[in-house]
N, C-alpha and C positions, 0 to 999 in steps of 0.2 A: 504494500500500500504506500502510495506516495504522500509527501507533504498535502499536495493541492486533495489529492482524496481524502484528506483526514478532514480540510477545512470542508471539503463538498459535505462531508459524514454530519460538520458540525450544523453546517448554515440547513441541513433539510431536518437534525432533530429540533431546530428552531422554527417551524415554519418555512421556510426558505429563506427568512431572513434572520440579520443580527446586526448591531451594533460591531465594530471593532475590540470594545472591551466583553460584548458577550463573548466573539468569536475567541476571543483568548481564553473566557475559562470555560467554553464548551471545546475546543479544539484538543484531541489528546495529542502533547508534544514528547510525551517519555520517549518516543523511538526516537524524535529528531537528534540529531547530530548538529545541530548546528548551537553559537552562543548566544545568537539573538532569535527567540523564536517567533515575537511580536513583529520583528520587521520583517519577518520572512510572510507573515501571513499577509502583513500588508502589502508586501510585493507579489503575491499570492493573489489576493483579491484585484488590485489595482492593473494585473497586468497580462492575466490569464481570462480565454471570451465565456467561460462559464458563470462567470460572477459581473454583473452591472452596480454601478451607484444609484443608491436610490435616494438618498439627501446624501448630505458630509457625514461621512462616519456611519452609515447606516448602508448595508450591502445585502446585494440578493442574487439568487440564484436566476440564471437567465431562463430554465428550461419552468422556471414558475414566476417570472416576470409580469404576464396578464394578469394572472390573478393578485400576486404584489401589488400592484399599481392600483387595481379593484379596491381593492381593501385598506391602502393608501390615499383614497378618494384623489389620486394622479389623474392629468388627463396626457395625454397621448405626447404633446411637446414639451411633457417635465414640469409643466406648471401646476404647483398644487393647489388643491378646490379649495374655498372657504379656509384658507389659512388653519389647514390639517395641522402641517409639519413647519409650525413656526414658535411660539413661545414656549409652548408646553414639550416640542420635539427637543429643544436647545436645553430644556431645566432638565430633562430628563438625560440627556450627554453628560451635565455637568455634575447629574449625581452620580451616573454612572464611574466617572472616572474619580469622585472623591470616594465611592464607594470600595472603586481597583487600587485608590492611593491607602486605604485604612483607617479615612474619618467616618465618621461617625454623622449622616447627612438628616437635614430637616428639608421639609416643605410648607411652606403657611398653609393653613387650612383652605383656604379659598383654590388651591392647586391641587387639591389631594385626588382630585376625582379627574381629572384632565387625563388625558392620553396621551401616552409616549410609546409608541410602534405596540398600539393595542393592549397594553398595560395602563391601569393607573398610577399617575403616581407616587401615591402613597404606598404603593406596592414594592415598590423599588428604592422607595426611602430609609432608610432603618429605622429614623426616631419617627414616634407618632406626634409626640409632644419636645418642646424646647427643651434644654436644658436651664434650669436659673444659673446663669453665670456672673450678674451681676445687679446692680438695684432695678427696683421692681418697672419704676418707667423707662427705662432700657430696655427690659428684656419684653417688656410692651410692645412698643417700636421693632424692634428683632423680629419679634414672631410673624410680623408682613415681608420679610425680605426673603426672594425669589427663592436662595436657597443657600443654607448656612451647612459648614464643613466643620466638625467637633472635634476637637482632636483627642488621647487617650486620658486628658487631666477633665474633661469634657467643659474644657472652654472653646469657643471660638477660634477657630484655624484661620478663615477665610469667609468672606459673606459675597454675594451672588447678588 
């Protein structure tokens, strides 16, 4: 089984599609030989015709492409419907990769129900609720920001 078959193995037990950072912890690399196995999948994805772009960071199988795009609410020249894959597509990348870095991620309530490649996502967030990291009209204000990265003392990494 090659590289590109392990990634094809990953992106169809996903629906045909994945994120970049799904791909990497659905992809099995124990056989790979090589030391970077992230760039390999990205050279993988980006360069090989059985995988298309379907946003930034967001990749699919060509041979389930129609129906991707169906379910994408995509129309045919890449432009997406009713702004599907725009604020709630981007919060859900940025927790994804605080998720891959080892923080500890929030989403304000008013985002919890939104969709990011047919997930909510609050599903994809770890915290359900803030952490108190500091006085009480801070952490007020906090709990509306797009999206907050907690780091292991569970203060504030980074705010979104």
């Amino acid at each position: 089984m090659t590289q590109k078959d392990d990634v094809i193995k990953a992106l169809r037990a996903n629906d045909g599609m994945a994120t970049l950072s799904q791909l990497y912890a659905l992809t099995d690399i124990s056989q790979w030989k090589t030391k970077t196995p992230y760039a390999s999948i990205r050279r993988i994805v980006q360069t090989n015709e059985e995988f298309f772009r379907i946003q930034p960071g967001l990749w699919g199988l060509v041979a389930q492409q129609k129906e991707i795009l169906e379910k994408m609410h995509i129309l045919d020249n890449g432009i997406v419907q009713d702004n599907e894959c725009t604020h709630a597509y981007y919060q859900g990348i940025v927790v994804e990769i605080g998720n891959a870095r080892g923080f500890e991620t929030y989403i304000p309530p008013q985002d919890k129900n939104r969709l990011f490649v047919h997930q909510k996502l609050s599903d994809i967030a770890s915290l359900q609720t803030m952490h108190t990291f500091s006085y009480q009209h801070i952490v007020a204000k906090a709990k509306y920001i797009d999206i907050v990265w907690f780091n292991e003392r569970k203060m504030p990494y980074a705010f979104f």
